[in-house]
N, CA and C atoms as an extended XYZ file, in Angstrom:
606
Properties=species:S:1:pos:R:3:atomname:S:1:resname:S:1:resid:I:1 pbc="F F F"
N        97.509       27.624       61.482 N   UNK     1
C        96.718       26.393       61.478 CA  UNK     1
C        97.471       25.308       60.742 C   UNK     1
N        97.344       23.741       60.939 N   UNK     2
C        97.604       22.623       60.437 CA  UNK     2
C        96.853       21.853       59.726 C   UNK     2
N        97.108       21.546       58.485 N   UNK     3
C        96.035       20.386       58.294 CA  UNK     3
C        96.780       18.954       58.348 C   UNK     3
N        96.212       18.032       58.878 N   UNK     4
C        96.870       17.101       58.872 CA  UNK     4
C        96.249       15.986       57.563 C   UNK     4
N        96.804       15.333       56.563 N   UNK     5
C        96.011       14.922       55.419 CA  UNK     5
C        97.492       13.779       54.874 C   UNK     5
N        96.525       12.991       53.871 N   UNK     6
C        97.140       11.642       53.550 CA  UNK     6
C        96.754       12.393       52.028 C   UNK     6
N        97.900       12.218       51.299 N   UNK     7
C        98.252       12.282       49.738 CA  UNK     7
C        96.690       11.970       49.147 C   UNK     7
N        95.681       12.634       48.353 N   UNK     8
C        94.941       12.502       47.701 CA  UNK     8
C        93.194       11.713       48.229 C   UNK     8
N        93.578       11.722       49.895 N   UNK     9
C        92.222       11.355       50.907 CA  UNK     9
C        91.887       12.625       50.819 C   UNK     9
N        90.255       12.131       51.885 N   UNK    10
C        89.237       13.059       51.603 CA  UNK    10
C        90.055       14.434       51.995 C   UNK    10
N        91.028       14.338       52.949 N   UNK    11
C        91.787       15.396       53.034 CA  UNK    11
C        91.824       16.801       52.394 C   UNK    11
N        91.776       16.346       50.948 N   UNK    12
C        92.643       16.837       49.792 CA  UNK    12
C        91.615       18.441       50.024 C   UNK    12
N        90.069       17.961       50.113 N   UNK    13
C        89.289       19.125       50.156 CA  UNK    13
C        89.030       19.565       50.845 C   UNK    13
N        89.502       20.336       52.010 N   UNK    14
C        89.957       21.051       52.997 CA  UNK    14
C        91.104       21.856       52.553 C   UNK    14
N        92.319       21.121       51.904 N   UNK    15
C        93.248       21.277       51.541 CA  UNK    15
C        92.801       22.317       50.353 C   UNK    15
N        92.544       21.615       49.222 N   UNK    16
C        91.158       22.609       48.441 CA  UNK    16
C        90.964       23.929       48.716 C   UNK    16
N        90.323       24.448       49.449 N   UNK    17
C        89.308       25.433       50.134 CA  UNK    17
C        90.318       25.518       50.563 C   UNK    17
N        91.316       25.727       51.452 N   UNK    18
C        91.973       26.857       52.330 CA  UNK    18
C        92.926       27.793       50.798 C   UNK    18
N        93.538       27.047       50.110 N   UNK    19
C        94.490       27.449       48.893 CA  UNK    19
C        92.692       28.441       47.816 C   UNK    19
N        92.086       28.080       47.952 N   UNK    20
C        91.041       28.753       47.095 CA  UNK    20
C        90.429       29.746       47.569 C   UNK    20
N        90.480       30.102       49.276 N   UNK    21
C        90.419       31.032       50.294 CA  UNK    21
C        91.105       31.308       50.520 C   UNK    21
N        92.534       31.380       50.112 N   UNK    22
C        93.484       32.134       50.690 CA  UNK    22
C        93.927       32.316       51.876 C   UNK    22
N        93.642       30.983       52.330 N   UNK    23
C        94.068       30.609       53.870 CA  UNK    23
C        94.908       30.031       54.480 C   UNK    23
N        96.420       30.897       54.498 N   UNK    24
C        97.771       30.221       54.836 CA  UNK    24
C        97.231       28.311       55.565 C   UNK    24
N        97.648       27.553       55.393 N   UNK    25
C        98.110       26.346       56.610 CA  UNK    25
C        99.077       25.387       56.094 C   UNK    25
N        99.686       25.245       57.874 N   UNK    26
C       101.219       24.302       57.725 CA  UNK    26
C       100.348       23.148       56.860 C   UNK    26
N       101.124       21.845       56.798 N   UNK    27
C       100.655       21.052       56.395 CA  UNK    27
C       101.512       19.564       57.112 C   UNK    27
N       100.869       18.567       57.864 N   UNK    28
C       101.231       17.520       57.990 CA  UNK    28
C       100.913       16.204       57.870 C   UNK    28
N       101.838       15.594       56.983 N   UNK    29
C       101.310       13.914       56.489 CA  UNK    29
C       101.517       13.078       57.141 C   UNK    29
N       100.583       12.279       57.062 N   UNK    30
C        99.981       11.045       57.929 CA  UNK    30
C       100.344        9.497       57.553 C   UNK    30
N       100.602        8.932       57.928 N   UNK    31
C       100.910        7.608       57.463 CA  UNK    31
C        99.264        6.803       58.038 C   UNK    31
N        98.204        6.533       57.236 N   UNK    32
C        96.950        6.414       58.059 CA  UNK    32
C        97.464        4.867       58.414 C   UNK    32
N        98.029        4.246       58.101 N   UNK    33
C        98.402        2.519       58.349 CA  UNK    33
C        99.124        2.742       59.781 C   UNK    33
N       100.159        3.135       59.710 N   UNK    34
C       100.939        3.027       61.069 CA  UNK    34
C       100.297        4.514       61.914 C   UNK    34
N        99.320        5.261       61.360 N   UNK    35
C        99.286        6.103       62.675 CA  UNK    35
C       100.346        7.056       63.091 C   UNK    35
N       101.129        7.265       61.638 N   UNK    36
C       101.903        8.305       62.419 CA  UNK    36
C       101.949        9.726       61.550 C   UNK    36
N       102.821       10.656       62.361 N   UNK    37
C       103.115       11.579       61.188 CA  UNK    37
C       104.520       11.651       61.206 C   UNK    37
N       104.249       12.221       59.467 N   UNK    38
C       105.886       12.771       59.108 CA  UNK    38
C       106.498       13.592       59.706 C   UNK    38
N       107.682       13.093       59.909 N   UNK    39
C       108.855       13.912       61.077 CA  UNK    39
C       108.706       12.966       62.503 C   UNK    39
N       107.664       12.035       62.828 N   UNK    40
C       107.584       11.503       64.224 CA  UNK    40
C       106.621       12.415       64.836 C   UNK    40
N       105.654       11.431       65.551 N   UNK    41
C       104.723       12.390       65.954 CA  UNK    41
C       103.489       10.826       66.139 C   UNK    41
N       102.627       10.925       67.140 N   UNK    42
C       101.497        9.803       67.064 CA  UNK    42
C       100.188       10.644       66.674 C   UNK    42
N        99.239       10.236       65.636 N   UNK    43
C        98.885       10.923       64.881 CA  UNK    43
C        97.102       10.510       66.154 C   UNK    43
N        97.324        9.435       66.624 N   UNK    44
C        96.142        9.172       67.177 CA  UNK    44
C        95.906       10.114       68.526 C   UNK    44
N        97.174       10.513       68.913 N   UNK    45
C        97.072       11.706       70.106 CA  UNK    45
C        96.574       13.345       69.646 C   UNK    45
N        96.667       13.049       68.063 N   UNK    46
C        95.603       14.259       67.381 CA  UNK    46
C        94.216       14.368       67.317 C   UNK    46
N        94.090       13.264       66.643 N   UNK    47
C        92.716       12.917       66.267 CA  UNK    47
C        92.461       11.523       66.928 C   UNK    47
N        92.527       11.080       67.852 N   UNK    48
C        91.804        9.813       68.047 CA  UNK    48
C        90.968        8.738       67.161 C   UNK    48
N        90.432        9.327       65.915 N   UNK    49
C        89.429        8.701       65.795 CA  UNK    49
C        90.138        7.792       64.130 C   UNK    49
N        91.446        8.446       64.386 N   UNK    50
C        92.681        8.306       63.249 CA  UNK    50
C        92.224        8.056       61.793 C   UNK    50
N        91.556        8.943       61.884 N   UNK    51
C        91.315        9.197       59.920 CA  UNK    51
C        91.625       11.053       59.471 C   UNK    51
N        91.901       11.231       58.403 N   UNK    52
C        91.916       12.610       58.157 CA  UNK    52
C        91.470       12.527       57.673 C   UNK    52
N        90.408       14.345       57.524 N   UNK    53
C        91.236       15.371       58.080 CA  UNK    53
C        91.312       15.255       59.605 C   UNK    53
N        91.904       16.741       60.026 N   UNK    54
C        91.974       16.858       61.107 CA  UNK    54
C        92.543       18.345       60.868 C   UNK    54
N        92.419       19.882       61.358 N   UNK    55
C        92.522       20.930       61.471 CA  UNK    55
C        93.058       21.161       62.747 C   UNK    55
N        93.957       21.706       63.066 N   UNK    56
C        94.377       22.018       64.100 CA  UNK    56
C        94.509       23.606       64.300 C   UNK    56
N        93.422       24.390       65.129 N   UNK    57
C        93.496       25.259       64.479 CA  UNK    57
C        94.287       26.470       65.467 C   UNK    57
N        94.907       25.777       66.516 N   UNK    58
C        95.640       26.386       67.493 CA  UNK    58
C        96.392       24.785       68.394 C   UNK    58
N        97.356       24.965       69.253 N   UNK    59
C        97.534       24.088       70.405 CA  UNK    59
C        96.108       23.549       70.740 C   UNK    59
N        96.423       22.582       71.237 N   UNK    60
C        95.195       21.839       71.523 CA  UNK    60
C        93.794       22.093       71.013 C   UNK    60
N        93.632       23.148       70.405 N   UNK    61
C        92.271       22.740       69.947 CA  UNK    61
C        92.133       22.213       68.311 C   UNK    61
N        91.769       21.336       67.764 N   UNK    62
C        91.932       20.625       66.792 CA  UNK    62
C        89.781       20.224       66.139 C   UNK    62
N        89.981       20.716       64.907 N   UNK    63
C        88.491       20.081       64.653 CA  UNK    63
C        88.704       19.419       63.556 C   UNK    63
N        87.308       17.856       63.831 N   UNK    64
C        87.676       16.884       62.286 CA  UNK    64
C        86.514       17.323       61.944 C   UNK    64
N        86.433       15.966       60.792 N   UNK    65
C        85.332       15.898       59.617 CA  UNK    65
C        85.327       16.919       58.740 C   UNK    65
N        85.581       16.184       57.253 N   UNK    66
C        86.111       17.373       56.473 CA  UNK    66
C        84.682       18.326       56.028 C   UNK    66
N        83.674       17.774       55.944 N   UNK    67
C        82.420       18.712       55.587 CA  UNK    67
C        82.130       20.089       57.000 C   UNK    67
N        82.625       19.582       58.198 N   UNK    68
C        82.838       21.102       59.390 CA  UNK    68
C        84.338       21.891       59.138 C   UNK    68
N        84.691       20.889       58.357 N   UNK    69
C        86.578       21.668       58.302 CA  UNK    69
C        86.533       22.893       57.060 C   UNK    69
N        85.651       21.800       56.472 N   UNK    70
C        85.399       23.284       54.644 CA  UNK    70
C        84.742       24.610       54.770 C   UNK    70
N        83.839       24.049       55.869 N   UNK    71
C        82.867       25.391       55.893 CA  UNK    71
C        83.509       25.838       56.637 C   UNK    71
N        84.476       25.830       58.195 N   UNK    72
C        84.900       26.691       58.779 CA  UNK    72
C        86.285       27.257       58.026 C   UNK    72
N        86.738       26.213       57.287 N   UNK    73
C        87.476       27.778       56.796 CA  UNK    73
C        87.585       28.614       54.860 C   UNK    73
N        85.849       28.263       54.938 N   UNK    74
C        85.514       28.732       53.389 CA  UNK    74
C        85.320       30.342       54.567 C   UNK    74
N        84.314       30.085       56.101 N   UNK    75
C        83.950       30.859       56.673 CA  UNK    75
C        84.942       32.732       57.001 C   UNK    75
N        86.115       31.916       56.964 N   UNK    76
C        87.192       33.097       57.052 CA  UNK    76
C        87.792       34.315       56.062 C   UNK    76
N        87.152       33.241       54.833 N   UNK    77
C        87.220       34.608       53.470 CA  UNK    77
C        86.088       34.586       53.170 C   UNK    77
N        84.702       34.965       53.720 N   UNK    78
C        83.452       35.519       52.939 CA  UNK    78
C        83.264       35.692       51.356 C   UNK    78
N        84.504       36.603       51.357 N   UNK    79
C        84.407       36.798       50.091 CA  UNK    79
C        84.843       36.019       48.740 C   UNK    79
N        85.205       35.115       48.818 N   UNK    80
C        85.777       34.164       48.481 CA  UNK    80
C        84.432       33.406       47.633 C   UNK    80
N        83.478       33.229       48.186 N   UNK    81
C        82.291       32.517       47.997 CA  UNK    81
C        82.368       31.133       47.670 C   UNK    81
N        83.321       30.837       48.601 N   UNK    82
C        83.095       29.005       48.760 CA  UNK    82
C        82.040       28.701       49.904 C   UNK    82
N        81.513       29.600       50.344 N   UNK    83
C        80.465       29.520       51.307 CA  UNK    83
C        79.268       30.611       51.384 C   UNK    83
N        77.995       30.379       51.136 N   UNK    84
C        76.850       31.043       51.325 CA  UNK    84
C        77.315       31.300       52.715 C   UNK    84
N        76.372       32.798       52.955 N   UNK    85
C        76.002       32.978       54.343 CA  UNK    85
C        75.231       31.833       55.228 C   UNK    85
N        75.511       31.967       56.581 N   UNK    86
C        75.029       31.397       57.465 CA  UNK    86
C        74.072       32.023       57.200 C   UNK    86
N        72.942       30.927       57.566 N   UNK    87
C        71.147       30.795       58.351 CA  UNK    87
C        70.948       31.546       56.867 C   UNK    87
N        71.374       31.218       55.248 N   UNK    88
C        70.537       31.411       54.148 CA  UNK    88
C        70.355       29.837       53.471 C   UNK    88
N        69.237       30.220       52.672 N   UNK    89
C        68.544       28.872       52.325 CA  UNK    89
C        70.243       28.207       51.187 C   UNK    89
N        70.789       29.365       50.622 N   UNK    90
C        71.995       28.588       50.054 CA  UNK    90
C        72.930       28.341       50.762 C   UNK    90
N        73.145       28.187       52.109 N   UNK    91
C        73.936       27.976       52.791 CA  UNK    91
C        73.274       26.412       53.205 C   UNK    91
N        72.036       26.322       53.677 N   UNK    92
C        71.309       24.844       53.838 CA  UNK    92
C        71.714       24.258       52.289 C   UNK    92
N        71.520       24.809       51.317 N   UNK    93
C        72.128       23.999       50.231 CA  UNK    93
C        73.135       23.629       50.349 C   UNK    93
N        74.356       24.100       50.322 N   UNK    94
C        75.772       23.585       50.552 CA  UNK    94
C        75.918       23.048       51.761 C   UNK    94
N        75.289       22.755       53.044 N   UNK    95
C        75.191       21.742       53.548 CA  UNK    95
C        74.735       20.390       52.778 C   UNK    95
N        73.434       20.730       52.346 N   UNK    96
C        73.102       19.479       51.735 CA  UNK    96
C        73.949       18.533       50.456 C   UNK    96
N        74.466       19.698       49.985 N   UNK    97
C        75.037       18.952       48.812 CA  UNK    97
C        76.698       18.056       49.768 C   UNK    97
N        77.146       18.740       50.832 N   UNK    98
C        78.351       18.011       51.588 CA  UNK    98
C        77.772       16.848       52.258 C   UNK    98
N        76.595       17.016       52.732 N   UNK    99
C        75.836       16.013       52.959 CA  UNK    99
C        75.352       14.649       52.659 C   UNK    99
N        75.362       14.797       50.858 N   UNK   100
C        75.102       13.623       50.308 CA  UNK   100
C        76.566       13.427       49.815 C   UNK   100
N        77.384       14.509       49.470 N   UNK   101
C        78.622       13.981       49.365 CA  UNK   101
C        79.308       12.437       50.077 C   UNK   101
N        79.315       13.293       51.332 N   UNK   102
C        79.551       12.225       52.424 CA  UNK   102
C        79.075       10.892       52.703 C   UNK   102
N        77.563       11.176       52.584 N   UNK   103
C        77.169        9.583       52.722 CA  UNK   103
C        76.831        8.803       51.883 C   UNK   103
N        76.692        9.107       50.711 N   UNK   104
C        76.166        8.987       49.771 CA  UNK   104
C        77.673        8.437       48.590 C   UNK   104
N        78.458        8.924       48.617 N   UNK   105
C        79.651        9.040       47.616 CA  UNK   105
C        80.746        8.584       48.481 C   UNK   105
N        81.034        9.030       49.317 N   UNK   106
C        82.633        8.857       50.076 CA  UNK   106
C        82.205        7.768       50.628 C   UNK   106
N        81.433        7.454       51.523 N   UNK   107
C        81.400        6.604       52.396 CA  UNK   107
C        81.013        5.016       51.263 C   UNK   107
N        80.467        5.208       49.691 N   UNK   108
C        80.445        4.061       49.226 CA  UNK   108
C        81.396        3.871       48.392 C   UNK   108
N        82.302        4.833       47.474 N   UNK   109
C        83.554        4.264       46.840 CA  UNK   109
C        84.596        4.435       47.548 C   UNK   109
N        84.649        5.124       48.667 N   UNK   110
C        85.826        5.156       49.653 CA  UNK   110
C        85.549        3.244       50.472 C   UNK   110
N        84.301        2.933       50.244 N   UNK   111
C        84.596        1.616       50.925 CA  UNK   111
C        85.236        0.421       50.080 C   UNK   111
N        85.341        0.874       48.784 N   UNK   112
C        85.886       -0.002       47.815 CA  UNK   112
C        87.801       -0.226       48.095 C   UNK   112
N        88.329        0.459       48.899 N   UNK   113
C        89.546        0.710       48.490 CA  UNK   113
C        89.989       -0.637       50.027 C   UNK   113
N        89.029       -0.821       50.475 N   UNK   114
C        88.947       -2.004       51.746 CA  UNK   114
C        89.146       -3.567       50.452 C   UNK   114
N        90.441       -3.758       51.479 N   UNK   115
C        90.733       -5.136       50.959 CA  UNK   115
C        90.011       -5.838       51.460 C   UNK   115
N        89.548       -6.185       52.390 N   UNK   116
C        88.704       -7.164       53.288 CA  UNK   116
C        86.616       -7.096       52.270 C   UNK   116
N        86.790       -6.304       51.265 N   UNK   117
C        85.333       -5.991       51.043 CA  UNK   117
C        85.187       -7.099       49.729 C   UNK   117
N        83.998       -8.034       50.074 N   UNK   118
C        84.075       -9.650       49.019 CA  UNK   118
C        83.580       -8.806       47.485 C   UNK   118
N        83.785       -9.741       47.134 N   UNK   119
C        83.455       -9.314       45.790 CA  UNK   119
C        81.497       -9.051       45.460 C   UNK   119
N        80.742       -9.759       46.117 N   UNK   120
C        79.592       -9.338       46.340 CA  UNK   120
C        79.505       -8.060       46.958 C   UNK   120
N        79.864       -7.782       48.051 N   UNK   121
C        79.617       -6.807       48.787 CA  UNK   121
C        80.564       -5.399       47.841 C   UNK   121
N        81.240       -4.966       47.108 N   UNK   122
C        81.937       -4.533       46.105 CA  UNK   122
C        80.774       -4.209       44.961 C   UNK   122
N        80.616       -5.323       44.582 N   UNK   123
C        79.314       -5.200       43.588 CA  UNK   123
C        77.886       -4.277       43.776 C   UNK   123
N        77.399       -4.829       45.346 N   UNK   124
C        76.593       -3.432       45.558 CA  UNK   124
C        77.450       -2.427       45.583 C   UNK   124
N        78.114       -2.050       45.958 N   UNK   125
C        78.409       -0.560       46.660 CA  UNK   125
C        78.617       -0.008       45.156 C   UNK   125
N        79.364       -0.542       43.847 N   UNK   126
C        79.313       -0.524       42.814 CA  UNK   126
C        77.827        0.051       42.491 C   UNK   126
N        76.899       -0.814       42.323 N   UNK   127
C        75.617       -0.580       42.085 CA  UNK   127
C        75.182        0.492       42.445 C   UNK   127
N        75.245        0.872       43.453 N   UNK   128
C        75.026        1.936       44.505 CA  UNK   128
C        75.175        3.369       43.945 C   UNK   128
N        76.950        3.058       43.974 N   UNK   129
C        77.371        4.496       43.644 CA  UNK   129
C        76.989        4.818       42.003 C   UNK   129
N        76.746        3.742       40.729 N   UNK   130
C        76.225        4.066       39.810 CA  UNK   130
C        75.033        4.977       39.924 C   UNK   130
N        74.133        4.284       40.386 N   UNK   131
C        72.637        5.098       40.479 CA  UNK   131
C        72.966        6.366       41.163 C   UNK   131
N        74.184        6.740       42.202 N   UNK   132
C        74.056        7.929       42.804 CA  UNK   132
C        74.832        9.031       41.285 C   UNK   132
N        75.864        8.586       40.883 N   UNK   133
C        76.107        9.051       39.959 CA  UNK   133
C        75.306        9.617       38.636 C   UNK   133
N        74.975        8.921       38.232 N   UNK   134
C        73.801        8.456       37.453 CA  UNK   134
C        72.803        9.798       37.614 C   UNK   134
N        72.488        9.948       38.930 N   UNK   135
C        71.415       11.005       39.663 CA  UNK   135
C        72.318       12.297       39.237 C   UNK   135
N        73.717       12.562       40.181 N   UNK   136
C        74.226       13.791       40.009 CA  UNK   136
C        74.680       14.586       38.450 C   UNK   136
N        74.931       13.195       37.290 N   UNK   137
C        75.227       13.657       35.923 CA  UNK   137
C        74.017       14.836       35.924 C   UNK   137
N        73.014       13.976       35.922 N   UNK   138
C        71.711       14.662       35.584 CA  UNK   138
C        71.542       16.671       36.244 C   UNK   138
N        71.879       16.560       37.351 N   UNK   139
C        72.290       17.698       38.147 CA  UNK   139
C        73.201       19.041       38.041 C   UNK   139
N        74.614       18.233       37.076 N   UNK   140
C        74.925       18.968       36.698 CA  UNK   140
C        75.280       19.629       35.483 C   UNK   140
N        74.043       18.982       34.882 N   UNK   141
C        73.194       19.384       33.338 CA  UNK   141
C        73.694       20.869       33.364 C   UNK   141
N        74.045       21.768       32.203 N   UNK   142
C        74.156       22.755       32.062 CA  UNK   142
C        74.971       23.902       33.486 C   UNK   142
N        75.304       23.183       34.448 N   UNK   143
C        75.997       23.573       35.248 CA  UNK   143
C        77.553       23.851       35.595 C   UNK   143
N        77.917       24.837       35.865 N   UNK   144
C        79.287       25.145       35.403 CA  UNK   144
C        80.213       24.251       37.159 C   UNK   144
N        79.425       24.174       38.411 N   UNK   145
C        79.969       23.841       39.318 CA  UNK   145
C        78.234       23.159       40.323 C   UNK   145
N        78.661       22.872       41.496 N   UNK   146
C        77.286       21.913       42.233 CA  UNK   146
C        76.152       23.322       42.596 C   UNK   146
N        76.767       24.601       42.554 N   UNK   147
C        75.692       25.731       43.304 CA  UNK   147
C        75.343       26.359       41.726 C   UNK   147
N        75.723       25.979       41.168 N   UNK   148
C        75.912       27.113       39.680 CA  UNK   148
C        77.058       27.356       39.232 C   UNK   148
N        77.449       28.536       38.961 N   UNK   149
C        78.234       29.368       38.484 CA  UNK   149
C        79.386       29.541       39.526 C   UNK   149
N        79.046       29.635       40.866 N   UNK   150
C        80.501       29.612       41.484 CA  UNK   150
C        80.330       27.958       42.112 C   UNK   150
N        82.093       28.497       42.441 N   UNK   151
C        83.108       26.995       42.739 CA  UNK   151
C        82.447       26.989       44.370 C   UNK   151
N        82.420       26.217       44.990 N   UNK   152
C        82.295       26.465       46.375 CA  UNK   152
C        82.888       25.338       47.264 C   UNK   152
N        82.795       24.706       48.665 N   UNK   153
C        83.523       23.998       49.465 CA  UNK   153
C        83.262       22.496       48.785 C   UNK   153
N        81.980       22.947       48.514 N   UNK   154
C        81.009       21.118       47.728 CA  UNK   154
C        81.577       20.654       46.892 C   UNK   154
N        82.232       21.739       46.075 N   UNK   155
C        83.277       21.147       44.682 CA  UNK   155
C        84.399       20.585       45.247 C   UNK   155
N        84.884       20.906       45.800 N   UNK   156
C        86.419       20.846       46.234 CA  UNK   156
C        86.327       19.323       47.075 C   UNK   156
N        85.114       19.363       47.336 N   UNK   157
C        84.872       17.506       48.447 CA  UNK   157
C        84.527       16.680       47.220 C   UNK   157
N        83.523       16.853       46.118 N   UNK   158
C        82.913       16.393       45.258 CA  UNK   158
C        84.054       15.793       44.114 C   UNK   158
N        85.081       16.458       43.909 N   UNK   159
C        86.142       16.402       43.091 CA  UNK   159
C        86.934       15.363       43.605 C   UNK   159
N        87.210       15.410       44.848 N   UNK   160
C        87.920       14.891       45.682 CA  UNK   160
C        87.660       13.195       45.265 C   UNK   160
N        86.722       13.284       45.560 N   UNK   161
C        86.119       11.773       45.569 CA  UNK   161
C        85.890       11.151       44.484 C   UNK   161
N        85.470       12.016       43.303 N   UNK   162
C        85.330       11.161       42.132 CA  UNK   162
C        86.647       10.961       41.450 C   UNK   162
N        87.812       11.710       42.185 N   UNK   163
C        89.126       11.346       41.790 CA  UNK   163
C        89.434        9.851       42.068 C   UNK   163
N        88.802        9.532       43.189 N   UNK   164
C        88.719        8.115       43.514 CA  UNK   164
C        88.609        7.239       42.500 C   UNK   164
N        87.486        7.189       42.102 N   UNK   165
C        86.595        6.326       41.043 CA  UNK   165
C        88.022        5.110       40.061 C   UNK   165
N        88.393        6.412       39.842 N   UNK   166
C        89.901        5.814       38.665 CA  UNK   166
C        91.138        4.767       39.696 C   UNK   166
N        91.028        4.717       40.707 N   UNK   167
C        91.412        3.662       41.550 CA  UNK   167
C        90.473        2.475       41.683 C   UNK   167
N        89.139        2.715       41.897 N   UNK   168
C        88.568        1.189       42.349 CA  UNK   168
C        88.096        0.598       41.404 C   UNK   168
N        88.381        0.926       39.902 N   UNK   169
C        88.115        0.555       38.566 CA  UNK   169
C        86.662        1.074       38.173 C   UNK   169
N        86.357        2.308       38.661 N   UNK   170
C        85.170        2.761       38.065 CA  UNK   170
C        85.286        3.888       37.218 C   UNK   170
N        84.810        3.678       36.002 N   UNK   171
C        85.410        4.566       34.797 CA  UNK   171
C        83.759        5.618       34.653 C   UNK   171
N        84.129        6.893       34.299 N   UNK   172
C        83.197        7.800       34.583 CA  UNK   172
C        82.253        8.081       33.122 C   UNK   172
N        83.215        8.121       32.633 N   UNK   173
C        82.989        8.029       30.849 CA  UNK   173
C        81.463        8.324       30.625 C   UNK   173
N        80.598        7.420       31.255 N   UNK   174
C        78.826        6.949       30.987 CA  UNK   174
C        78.500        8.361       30.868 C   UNK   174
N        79.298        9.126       32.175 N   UNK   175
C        78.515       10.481       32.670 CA  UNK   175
C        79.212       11.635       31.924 C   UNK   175
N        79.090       12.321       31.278 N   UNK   176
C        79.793       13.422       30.379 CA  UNK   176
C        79.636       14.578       31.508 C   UNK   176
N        78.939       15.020       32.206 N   UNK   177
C        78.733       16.022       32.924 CA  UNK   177
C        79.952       15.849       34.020 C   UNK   177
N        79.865       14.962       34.264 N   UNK   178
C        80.342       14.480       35.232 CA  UNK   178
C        82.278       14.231       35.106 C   UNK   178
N        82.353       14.045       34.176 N   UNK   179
C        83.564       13.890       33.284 CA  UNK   179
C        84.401       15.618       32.807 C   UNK   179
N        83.200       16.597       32.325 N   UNK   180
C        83.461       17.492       32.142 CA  UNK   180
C        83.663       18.816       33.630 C   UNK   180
N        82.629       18.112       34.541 N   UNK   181
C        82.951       18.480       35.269 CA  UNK   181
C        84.330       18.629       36.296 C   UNK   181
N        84.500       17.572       36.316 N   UNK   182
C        86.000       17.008       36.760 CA  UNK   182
C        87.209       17.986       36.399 C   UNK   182
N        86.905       18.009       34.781 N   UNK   183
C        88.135       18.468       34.344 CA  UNK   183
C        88.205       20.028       34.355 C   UNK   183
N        87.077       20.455       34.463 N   UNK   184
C        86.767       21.623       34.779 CA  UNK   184
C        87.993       22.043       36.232 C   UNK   184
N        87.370       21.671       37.200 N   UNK   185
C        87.904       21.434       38.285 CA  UNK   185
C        89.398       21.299       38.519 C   UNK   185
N        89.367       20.372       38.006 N   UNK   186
C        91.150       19.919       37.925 CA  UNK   186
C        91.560       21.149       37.332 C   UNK   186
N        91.452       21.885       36.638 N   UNK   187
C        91.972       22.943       35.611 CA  UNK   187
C        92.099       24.163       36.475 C   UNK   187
N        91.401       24.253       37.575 N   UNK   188
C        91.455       25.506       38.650 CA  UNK   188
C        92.905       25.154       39.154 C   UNK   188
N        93.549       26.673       38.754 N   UNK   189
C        94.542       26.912       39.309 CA  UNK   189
C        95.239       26.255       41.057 C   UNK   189
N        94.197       27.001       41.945 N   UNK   190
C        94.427       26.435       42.764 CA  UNK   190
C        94.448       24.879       43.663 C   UNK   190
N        93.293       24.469       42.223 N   UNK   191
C        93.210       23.179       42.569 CA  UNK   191
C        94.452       22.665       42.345 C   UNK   191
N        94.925       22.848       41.370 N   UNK   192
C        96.580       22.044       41.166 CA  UNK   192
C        97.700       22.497       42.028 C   UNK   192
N        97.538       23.694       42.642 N   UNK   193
C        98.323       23.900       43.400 CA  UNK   193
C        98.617       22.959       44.571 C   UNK   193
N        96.821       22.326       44.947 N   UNK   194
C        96.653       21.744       46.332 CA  UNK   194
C        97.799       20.481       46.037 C   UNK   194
N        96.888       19.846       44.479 N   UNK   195
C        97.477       18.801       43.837 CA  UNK   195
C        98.701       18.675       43.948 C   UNK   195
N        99.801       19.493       43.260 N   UNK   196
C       101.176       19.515       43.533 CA  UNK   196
C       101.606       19.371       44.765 C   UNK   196
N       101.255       19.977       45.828 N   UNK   197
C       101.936       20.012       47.263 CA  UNK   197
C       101.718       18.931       47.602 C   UNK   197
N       100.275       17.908       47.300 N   UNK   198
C       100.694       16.449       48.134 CA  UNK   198
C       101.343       15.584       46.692 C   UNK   198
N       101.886       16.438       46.186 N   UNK   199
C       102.686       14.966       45.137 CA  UNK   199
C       101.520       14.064       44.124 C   UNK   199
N       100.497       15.075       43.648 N   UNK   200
C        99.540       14.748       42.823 CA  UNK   200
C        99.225       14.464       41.868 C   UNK   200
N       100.440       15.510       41.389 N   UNK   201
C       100.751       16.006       40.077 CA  UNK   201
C       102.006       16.730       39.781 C   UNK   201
N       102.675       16.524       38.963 N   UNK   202
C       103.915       17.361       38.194 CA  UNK   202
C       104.263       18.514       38.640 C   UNK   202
């Protein structure tokens, strides 16, 4: 399998989860501006919809969106427990929690990194993602990861994104959980592994 991913995009957690599942994949980088990949290659004849991720998980068959990319391949090491069983109520949990990930978090400080976004319109999404933050500190009160006690696909997206924050000038500090959480995270072995391979870290 391939993942195709841009240095420290939502990518990264897919990227995440296969190294934390123990799930060999090549790896190819994307230039998301020009649309291409490294070595030559048109990245839009992959994915059309030209954002990563993108999984390629044979010749021609290729699946996006990183919240279907985590679970299908948290799905391949069971045991691993980056993924509840299918059709259990903690498995609808870790949907839900990728769920608000996504729309809720990525889709409002990932819109900050848009040059074209005015300084009003910045300000909500600002606003926005405070109060969502704000909500999740609270959440992960006494919590070692988003399910409990184990790490699962939700961390690895959740991490992802609040890595963001320290780019669009949003400092986390307010939230201690949230802060501790992080570093928690970052501190997983494999997480730095992911880290290192796109040039993350040292």
């Amino acid at each position: 399998m391939k993942l195709y991913y841009s240095p420290g995009a939502c990518s990264l957690s897919p990227h995440i989860v296969a190294m934390e599942a123990g799930v060999p994949l090549a790896l190819a980088k994307v230039d998301l501006k020009a649309k291409q990949i490294e070595g030559g290659g048109d990245y839009l004849a992959v994915n059309p919809k030209g954002y990563v991720p993108a999984l390629e998980i044979e010749p021609g068959v290729v699946l996006t969106e990183g919240p279907a990319i985590v679970q299908y391949v948290a799905d391949m090491n069971p045991a691993s427990g980056l993924a509840p069983k299918a059709g259990t109520l903690e498995r609808a949990r870790l949907q839900e929690w990728l769920n608000f990930i996504s729309t809720e978090l990525h889709k409002t400080i990932g819109s900050m990194f848009n040059p074209a976004q005015t300084p009003e319109w910045k300000a909500a999404m600002v606003a926005l993602a405070e109060r969502r933050l704000g909500w999740l500190d609270g959440q992960l009160a006494g919590k070692s990861y988003l399910m409990g006690d184990t790490f699962t696909a939700a961390d690895a997206y959740l991490f992802t994104v609040l890595n963001w924050t320290k780019f669009v000038g949003m400092d986390l500090a307010r939230w201690p959980n949230l802060v501790a959480y992080s570093g928690r995270v970052g501190a997983r072995p494999k997480v730095q592994e992911a880290l290192k391979a796109e040039g993350l870290m040292k």
